[in-house]
N, CA, C and O atoms as CSV, one atom per row, in Angstrom:
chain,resi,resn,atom,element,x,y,z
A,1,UNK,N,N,7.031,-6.519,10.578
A,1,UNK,CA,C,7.890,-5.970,9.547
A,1,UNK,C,C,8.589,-4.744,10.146
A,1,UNK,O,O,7.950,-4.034,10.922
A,2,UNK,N,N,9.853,-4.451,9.839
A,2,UNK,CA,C,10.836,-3.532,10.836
A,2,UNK,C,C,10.881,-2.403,9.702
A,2,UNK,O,O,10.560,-2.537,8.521
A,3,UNK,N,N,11.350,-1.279,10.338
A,3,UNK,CA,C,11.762,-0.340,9.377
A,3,UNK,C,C,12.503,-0.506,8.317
A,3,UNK,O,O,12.251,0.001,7.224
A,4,UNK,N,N,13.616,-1.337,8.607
A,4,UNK,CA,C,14.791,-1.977,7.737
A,4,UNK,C,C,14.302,-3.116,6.410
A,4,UNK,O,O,15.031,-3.343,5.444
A,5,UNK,N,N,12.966,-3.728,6.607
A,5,UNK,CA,C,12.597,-4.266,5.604
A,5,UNK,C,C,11.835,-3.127,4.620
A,5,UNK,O,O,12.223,-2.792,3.500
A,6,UNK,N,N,10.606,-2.602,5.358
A,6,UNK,CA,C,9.861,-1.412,4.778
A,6,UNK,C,C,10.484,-0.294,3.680
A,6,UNK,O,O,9.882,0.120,2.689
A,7,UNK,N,N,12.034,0.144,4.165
A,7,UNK,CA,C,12.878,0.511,3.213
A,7,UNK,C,C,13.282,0.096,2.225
A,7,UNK,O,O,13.302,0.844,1.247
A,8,UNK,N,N,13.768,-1.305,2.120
A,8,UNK,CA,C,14.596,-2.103,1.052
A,8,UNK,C,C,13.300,-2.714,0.570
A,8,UNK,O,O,13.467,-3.579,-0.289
A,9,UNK,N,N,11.872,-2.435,0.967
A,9,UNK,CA,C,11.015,-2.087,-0.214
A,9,UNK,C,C,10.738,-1.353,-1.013
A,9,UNK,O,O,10.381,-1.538,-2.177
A,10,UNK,N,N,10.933,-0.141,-0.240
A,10,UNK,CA,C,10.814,1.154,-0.544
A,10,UNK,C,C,11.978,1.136,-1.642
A,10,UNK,O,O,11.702,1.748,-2.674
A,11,UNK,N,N,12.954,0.665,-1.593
A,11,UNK,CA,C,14.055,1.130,-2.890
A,11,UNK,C,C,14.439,0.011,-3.708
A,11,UNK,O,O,15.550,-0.208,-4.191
A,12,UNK,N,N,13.455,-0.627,-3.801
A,12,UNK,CA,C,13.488,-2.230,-4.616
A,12,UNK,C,C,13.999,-2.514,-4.777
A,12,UNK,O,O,14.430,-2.595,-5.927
A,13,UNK,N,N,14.710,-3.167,-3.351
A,13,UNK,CA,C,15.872,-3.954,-2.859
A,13,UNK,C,C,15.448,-4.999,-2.557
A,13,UNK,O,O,16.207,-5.957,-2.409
A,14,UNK,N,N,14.010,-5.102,-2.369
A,14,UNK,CA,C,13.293,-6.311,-2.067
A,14,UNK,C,C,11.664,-6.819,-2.572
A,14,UNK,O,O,10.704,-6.108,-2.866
A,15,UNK,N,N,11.728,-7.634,-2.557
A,15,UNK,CA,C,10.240,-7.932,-3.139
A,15,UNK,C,C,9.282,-7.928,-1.998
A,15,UNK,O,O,9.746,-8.038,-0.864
A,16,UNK,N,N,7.796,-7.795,-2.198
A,16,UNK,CA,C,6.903,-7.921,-1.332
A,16,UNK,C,C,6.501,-9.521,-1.625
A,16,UNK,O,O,6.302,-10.062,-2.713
A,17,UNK,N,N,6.459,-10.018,-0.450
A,17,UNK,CA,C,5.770,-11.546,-0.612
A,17,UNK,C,C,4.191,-11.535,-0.611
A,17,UNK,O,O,3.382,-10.755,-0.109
A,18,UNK,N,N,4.062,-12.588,-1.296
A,18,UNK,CA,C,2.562,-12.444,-1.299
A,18,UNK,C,C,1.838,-13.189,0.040
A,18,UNK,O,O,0.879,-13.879,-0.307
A,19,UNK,N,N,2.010,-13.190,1.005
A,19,UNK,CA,C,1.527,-13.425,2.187
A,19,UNK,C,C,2.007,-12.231,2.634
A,19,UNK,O,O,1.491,-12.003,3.729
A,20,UNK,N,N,2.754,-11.360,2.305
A,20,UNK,CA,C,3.103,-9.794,2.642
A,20,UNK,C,C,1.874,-8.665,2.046
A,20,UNK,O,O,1.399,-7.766,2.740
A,21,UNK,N,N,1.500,-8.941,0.623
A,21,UNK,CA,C,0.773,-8.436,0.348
A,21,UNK,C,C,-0.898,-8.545,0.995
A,21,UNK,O,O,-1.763,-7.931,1.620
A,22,UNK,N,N,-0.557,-9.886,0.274
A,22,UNK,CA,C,-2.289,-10.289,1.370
A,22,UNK,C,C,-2.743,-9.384,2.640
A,22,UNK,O,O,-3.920,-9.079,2.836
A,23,UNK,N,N,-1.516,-8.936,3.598
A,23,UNK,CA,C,-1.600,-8.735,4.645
A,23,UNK,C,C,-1.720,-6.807,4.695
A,23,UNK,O,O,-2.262,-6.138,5.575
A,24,UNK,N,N,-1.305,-6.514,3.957
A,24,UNK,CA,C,-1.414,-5.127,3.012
A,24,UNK,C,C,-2.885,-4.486,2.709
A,24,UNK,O,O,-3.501,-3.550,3.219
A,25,UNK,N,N,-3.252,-5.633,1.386
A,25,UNK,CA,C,-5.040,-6.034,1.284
A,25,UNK,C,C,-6.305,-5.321,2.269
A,25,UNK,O,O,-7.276,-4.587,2.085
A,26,UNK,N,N,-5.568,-6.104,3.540
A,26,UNK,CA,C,-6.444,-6.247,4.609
A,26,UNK,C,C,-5.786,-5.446,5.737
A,26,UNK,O,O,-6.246,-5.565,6.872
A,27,UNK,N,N,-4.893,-4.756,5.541
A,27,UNK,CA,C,-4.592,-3.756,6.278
A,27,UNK,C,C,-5.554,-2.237,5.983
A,27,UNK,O,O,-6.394,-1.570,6.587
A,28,UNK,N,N,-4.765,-2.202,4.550
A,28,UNK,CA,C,-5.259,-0.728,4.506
A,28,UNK,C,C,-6.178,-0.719,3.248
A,28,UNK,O,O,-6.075,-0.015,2.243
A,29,UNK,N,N,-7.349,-1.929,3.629
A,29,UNK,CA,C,-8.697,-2.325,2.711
A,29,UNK,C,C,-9.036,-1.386,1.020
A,29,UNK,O,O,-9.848,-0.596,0.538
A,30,UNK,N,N,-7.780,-2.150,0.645
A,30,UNK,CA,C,-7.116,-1.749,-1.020
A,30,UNK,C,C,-7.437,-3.207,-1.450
A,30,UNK,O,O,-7.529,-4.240,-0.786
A,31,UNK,N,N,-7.574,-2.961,-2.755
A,31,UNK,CA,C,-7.523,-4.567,-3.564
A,31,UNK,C,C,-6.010,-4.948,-4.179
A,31,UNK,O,O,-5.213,-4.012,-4.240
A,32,UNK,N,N,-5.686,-5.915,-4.515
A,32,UNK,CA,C,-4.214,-6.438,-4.920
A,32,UNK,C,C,-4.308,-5.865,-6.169
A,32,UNK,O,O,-3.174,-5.589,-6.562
A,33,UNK,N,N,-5.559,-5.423,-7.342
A,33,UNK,CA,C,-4.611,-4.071,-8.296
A,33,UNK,C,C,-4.845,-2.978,-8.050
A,33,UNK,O,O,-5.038,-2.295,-9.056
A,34,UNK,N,N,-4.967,-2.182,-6.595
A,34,UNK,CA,C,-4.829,-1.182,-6.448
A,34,UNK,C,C,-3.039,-0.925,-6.281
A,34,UNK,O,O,-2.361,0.028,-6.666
A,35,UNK,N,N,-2.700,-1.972,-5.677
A,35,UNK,CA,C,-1.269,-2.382,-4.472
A,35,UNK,C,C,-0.823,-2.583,-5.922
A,35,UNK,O,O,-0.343,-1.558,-6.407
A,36,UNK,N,N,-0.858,-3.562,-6.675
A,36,UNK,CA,C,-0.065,-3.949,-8.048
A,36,UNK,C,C,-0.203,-2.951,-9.373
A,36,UNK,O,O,0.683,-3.021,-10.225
A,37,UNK,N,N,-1.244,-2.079,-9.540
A,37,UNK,CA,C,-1.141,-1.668,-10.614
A,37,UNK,C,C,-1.246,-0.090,-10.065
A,37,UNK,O,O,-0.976,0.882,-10.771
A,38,UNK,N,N,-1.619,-0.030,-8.897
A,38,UNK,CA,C,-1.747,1.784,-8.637
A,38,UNK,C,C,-3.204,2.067,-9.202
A,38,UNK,O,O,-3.418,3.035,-9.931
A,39,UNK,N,N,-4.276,1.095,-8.795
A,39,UNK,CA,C,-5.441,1.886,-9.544
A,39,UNK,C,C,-6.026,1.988,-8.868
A,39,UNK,O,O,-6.205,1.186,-7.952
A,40,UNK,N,N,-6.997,3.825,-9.165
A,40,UNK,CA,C,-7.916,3.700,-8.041
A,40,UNK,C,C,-9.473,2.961,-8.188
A,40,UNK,O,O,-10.511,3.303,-7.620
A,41,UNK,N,N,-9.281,1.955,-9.046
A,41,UNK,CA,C,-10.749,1.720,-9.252
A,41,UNK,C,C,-10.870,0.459,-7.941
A,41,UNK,O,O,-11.903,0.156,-7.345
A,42,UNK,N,N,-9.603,-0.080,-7.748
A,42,UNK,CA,C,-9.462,-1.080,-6.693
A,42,UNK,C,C,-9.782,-0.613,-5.457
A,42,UNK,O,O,-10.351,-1.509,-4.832
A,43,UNK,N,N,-9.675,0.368,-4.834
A,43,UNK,CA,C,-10.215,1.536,-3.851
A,43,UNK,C,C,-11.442,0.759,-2.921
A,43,UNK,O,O,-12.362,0.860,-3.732
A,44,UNK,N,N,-11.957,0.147,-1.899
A,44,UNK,CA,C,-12.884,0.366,-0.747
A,44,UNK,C,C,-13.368,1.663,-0.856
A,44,UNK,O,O,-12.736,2.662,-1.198
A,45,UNK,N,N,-14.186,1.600,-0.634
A,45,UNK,CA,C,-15.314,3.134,-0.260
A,45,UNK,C,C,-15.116,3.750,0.839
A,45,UNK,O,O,-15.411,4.945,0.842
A,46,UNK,N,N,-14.382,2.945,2.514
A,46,UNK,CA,C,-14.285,3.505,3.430
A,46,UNK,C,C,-12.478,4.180,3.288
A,46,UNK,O,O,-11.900,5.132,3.812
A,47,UNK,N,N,-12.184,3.419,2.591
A,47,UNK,CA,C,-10.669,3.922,1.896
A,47,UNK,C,C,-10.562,5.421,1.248
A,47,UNK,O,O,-9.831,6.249,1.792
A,48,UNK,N,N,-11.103,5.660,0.396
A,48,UNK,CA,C,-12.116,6.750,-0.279
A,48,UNK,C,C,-12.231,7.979,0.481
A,48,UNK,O,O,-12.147,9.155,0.128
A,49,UNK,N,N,-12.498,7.293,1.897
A,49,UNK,CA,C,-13.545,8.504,2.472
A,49,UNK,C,C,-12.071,8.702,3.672
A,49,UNK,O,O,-11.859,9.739,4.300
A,50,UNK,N,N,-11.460,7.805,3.728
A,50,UNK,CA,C,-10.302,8.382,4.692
A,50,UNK,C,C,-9.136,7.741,4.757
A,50,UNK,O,O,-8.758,6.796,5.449
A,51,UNK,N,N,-8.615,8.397,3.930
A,51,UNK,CA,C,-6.627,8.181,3.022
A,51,UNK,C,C,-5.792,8.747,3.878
A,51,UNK,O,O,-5.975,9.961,3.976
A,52,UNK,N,N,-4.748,8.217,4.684
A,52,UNK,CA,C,-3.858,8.331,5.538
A,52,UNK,C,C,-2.759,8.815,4.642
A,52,UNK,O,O,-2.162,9.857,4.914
A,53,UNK,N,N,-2.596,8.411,4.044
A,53,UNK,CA,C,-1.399,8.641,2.725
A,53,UNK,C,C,-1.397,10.158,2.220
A,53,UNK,O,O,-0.391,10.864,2.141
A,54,UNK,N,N,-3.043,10.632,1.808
A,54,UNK,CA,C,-3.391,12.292,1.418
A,54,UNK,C,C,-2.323,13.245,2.075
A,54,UNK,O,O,-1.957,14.116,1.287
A,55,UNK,N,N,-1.871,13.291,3.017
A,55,UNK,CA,C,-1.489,14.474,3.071
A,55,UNK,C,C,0.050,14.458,2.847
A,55,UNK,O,O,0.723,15.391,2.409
A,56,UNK,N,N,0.614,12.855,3.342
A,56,UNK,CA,C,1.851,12.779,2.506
A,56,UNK,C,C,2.149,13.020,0.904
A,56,UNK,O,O,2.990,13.764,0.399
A,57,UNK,N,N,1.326,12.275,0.355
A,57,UNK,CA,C,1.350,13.238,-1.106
A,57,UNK,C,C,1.512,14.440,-1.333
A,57,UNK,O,O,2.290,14.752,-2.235
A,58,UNK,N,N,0.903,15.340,-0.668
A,58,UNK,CA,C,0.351,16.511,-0.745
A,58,UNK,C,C,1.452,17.478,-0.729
A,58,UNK,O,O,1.522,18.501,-1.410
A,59,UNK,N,N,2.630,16.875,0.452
A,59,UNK,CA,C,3.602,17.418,1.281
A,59,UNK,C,C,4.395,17.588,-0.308
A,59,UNK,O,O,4.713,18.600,-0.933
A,60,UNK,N,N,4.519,16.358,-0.573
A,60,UNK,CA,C,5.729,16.158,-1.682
A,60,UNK,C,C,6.066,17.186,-3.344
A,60,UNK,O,O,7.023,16.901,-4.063
């Protein structure tokens, strides 16, 4: 996936496929309603303990 797709996700210009998501899942060991609904109950425990994302939030 190129920068150029990642964006025109980013500004929902495009949909995520679900063989896109799947791959998401098992990337960054989230459940599909963490990814679909934003919840943290969907959360991994090793996810939990170390969020790559934290400090981008943080920035914002």
């Amino acid at each position: 996936m190129d920068k150029n797709v990642i964006t025109r996700i980013e500004t929902n210009k495009r949909y995520v496929t679900d063989i896109e998501l799947k791959a998401f899942v098992e990337v960054f060991h989230v459940s599909y309603n963490y990814l679909i609904d934003n919840s943290k109950k969907g959360l991994n425990s090793a996810y939990t303990k170390f969020n790559p994302f934290k400090s981008i939030k943080s920035q914002s």
